[in-house]
N, CA, C and O atoms as a Tripos MOL2 file, in Angstrom:
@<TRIPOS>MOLECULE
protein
  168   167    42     0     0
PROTEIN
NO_CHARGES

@<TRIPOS>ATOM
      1 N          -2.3740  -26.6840  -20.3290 N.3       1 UNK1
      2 CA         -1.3480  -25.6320  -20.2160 C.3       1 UNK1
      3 C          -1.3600  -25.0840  -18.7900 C.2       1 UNK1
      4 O          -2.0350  -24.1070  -18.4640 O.2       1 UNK1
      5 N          -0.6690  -25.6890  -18.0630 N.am      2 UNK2
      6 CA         -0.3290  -25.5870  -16.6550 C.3       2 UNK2
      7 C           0.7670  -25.1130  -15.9760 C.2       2 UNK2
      8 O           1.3160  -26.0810  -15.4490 O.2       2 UNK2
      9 N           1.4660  -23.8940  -15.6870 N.am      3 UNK3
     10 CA          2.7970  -23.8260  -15.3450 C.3       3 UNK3
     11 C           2.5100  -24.6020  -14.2480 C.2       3 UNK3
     12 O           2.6550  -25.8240  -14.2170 O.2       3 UNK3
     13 N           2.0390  -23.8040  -13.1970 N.am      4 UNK4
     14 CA          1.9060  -25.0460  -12.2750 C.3       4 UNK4
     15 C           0.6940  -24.2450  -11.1080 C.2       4 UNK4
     16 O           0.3210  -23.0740  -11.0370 O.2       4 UNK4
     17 N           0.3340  -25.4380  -10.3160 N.am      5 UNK5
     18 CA         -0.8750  -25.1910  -10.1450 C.3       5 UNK5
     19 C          -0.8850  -23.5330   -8.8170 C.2       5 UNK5
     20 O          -0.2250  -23.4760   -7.7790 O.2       5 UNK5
     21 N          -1.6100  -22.6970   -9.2280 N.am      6 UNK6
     22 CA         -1.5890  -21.5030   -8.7940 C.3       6 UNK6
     23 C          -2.3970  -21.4800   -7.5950 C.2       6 UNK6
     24 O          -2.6670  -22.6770   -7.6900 O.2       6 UNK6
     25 N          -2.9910  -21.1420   -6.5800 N.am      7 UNK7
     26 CA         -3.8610  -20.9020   -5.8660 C.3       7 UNK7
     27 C          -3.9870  -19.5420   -6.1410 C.2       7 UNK7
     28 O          -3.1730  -18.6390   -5.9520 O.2       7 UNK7
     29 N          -5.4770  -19.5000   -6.7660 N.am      8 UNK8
     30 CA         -5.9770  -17.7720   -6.5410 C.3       8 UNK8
     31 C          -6.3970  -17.1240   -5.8480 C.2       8 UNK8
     32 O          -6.6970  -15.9440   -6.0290 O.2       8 UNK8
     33 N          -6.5330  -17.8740   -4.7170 N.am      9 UNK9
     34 CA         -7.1060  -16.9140   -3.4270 C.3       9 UNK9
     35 C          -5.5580  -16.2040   -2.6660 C.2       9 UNK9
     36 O          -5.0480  -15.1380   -2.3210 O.2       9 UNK9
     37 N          -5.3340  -17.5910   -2.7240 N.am     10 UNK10
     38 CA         -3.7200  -17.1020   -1.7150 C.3      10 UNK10
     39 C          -3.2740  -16.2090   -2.6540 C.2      10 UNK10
     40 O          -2.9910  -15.1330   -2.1280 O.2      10 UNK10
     41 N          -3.0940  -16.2360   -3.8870 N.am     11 UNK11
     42 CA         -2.1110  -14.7490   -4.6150 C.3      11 UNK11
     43 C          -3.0690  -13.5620   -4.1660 C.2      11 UNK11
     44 O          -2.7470  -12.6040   -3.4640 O.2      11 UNK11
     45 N          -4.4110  -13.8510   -4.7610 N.am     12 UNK12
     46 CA         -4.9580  -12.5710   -4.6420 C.3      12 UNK12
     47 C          -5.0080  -11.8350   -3.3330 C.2      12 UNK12
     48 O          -4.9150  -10.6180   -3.4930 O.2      12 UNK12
     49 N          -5.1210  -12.2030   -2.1510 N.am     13 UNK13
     50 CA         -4.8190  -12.2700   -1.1820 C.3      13 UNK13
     51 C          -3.5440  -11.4160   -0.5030 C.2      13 UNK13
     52 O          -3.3940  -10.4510    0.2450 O.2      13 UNK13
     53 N          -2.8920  -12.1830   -1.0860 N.am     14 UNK14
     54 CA         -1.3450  -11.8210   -0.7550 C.3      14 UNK14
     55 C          -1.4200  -10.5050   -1.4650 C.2      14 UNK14
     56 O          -0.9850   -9.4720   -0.9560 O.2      14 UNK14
     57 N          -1.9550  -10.5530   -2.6020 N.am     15 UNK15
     58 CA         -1.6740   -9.1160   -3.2490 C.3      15 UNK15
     59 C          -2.9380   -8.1170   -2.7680 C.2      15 UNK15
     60 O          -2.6300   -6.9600   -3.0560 O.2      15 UNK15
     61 N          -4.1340   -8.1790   -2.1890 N.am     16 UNK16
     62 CA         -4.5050   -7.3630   -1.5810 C.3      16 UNK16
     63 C          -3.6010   -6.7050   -0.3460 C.2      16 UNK16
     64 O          -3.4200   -5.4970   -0.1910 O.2      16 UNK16
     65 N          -3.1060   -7.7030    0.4470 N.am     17 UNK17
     66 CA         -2.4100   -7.2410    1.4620 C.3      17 UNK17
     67 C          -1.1920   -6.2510    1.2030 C.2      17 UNK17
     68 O          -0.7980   -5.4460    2.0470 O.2      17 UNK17
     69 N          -0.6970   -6.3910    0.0620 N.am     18 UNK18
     70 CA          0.3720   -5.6430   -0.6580 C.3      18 UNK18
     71 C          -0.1440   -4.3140   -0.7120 C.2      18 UNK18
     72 O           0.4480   -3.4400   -0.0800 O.2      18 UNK18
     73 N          -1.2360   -4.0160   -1.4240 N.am     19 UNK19
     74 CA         -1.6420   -2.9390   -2.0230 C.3      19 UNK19
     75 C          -2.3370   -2.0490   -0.2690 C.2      19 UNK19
     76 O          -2.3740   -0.8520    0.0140 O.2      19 UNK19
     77 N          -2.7100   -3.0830    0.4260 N.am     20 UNK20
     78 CA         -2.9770   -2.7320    1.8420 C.3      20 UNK20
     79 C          -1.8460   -1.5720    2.8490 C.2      20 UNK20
     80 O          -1.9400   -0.6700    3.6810 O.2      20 UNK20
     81 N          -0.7470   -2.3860    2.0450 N.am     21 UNK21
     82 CA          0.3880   -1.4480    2.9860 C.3      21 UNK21
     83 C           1.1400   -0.5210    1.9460 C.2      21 UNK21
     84 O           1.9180    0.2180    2.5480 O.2      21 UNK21
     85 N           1.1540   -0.3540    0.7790 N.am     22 UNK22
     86 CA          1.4600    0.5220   -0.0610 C.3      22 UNK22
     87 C           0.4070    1.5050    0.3190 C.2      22 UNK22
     88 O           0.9140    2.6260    0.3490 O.2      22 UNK22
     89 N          -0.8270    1.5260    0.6130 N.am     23 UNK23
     90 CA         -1.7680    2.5990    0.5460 C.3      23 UNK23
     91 C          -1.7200    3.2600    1.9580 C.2      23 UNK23
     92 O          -2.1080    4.3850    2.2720 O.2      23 UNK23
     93 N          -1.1030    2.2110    2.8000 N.am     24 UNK24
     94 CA         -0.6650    3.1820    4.1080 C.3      24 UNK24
     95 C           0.6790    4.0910    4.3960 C.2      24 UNK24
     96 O           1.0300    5.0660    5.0610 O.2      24 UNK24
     97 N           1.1080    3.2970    3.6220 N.am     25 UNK25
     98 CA          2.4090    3.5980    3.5700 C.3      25 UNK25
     99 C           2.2090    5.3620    2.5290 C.2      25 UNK25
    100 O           2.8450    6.3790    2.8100 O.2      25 UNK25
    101 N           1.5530    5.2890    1.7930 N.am     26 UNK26
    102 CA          1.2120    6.6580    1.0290 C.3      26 UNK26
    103 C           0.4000    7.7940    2.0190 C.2      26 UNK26
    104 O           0.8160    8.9490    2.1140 O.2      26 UNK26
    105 N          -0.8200    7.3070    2.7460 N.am     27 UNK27
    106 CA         -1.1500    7.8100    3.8090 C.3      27 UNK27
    107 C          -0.4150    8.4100    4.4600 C.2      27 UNK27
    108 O          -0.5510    9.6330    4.4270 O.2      27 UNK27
    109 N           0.7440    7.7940    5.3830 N.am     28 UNK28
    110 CA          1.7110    8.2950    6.2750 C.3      28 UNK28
    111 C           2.5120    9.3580    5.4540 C.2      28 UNK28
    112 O           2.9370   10.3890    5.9750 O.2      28 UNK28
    113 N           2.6070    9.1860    4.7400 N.am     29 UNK29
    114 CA          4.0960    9.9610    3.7580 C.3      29 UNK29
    115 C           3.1320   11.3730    3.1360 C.2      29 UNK29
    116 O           3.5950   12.4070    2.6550 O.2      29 UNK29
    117 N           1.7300   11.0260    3.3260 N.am     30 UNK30
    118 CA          1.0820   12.6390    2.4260 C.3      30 UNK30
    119 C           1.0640   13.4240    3.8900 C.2      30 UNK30
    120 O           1.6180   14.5090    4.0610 O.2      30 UNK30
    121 N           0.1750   12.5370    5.1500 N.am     31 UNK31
    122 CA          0.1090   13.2440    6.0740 C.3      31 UNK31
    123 C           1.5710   13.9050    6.7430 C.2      31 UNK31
    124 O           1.6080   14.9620    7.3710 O.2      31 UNK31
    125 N           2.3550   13.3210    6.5500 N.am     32 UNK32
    126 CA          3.4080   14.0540    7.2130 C.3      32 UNK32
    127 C           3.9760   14.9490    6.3630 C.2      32 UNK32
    128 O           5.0720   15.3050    6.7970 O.2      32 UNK32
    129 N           3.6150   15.5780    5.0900 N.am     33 UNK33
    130 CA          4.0440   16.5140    4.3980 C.3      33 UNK33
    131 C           3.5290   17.9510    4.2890 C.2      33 UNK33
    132 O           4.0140   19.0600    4.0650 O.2      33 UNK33
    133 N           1.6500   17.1340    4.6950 N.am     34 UNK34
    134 CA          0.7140   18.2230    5.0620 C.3      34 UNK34
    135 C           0.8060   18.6830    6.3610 C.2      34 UNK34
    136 O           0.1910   19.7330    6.5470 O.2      34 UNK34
    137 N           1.6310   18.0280    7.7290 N.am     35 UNK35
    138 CA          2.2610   18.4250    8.9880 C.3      35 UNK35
    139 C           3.3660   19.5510    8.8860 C.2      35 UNK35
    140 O           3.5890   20.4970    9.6410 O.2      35 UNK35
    141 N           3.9340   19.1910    7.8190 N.am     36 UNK36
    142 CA          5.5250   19.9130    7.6230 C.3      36 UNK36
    143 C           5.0360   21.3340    7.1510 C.2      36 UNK36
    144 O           5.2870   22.2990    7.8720 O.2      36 UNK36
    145 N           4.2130   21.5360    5.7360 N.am     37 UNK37
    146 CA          3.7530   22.3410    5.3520 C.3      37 UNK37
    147 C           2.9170   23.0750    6.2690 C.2      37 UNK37
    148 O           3.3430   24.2300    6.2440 O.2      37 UNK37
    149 N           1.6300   22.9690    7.3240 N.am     38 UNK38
    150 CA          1.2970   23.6230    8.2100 C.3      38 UNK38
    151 C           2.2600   24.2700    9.3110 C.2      38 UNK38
    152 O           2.3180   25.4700    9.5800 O.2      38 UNK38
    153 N           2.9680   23.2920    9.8660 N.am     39 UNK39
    154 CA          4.2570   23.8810   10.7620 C.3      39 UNK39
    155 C           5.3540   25.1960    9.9890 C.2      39 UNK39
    156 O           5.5520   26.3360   10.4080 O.2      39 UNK39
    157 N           5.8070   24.6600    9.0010 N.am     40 UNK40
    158 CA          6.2890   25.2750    8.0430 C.3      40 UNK40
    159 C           5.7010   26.7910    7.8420 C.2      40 UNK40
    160 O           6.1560   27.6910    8.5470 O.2      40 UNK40
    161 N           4.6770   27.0630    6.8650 N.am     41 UNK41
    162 CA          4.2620   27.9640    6.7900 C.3      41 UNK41
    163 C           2.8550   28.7770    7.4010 C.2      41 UNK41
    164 O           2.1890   29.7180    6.9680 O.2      41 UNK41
    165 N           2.7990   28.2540    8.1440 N.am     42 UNK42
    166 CA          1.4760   28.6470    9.4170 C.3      42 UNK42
    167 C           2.2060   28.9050   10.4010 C.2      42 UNK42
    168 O           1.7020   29.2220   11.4780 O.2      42 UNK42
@<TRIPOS>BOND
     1     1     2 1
     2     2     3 1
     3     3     4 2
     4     3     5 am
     5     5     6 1
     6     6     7 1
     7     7     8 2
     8     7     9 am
     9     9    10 1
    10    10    11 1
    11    11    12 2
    12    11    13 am
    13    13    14 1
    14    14    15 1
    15    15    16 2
    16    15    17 am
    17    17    18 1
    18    18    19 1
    19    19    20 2
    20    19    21 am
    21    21    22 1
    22    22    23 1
    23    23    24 2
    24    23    25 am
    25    25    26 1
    26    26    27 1
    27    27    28 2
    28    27    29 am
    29    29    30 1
    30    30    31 1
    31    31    32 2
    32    31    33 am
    33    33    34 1
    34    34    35 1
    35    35    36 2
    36    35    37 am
    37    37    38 1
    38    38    39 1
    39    39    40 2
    40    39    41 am
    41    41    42 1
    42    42    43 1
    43    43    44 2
    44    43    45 am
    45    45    46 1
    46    46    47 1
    47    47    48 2
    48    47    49 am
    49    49    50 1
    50    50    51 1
    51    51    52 2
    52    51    53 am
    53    53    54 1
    54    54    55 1
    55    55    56 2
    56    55    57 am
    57    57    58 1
    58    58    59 1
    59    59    60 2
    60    59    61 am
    61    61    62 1
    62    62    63 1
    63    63    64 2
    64    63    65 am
    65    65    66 1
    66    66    67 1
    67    67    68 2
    68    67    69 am
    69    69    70 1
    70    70    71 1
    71    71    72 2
    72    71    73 am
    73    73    74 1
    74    74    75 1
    75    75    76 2
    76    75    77 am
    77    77    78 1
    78    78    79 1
    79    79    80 2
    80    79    81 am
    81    81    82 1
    82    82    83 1
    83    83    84 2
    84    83    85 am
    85    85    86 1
    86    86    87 1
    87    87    88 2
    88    87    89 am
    89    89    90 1
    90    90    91 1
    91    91    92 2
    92    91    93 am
    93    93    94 1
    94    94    95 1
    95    95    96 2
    96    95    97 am
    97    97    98 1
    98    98    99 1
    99    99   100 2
   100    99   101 am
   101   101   102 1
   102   102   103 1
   103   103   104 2
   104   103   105 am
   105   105   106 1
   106   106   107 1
   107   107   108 2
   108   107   109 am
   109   109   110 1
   110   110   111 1
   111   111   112 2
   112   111   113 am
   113   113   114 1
   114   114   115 1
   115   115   116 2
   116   115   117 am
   117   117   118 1
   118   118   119 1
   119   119   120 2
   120   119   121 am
   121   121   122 1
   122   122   123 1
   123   123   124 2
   124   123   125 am
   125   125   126 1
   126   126   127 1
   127   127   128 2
   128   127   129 am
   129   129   130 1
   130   130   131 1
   131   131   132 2
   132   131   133 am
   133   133   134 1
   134   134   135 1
   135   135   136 2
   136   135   137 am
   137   137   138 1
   138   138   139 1
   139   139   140 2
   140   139   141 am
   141   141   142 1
   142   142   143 1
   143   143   144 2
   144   143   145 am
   145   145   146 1
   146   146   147 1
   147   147   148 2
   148   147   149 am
   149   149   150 1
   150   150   151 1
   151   151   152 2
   152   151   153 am
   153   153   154 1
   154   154   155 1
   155   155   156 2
   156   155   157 am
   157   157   158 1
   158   158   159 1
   159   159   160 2
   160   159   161 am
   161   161   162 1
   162   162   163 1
   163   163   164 2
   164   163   165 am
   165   165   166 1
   166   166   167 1
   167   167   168 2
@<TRIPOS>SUBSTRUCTURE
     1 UNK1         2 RESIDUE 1 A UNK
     2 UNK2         6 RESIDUE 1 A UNK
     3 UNK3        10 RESIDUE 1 A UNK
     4 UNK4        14 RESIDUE 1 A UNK
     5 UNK5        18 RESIDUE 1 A UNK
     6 UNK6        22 RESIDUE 1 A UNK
     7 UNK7        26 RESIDUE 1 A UNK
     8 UNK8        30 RESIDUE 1 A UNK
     9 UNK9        34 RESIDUE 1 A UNK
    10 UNK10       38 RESIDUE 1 A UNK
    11 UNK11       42 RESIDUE 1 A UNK
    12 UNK12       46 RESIDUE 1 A UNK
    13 UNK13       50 RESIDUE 1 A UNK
    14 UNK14       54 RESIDUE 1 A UNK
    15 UNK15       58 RESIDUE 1 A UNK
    16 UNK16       62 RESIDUE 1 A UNK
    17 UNK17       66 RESIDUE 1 A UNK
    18 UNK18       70 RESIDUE 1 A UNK
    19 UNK19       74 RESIDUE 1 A UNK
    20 UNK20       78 RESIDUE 1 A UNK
    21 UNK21       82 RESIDUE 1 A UNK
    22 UNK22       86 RESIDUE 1 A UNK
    23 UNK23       90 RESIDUE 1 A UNK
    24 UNK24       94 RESIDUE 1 A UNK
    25 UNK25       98 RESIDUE 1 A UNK
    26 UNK26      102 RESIDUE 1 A UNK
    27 UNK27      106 RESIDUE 1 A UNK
    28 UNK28      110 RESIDUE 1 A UNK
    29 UNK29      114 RESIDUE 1 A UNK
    30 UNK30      118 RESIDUE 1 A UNK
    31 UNK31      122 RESIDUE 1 A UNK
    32 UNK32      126 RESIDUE 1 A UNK
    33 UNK33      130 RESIDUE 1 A UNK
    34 UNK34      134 RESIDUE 1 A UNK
    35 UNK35      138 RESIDUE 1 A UNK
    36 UNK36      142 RESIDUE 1 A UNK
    37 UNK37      146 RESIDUE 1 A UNK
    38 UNK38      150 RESIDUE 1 A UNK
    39 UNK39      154 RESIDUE 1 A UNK
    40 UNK40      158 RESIDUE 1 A UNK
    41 UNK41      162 RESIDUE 1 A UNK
    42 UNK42      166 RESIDUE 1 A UNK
């Protein structure tokens, strides 16, 4: 039962790198809210 042959490094891989830039991408987007909010009300 083969869909077809997978490489698991390369997916996993690929999907670390995914989760790599989703987590920066969250980084950037908290820090610049906690910028807004200090400027903002400080």
């Amino acid at each position: 039962f083969v869909l077809y042959h997978l490489d698991w490094s390369v997916v996993i891989q690929e999907l670390k790198d995914c989760i790599k830039g989703l987590l920066y991408l969250v980084g950037v987007v908290e820090h610049r809210i906690r910028v807004f909010r200090t400027d903002g009300y400080g």
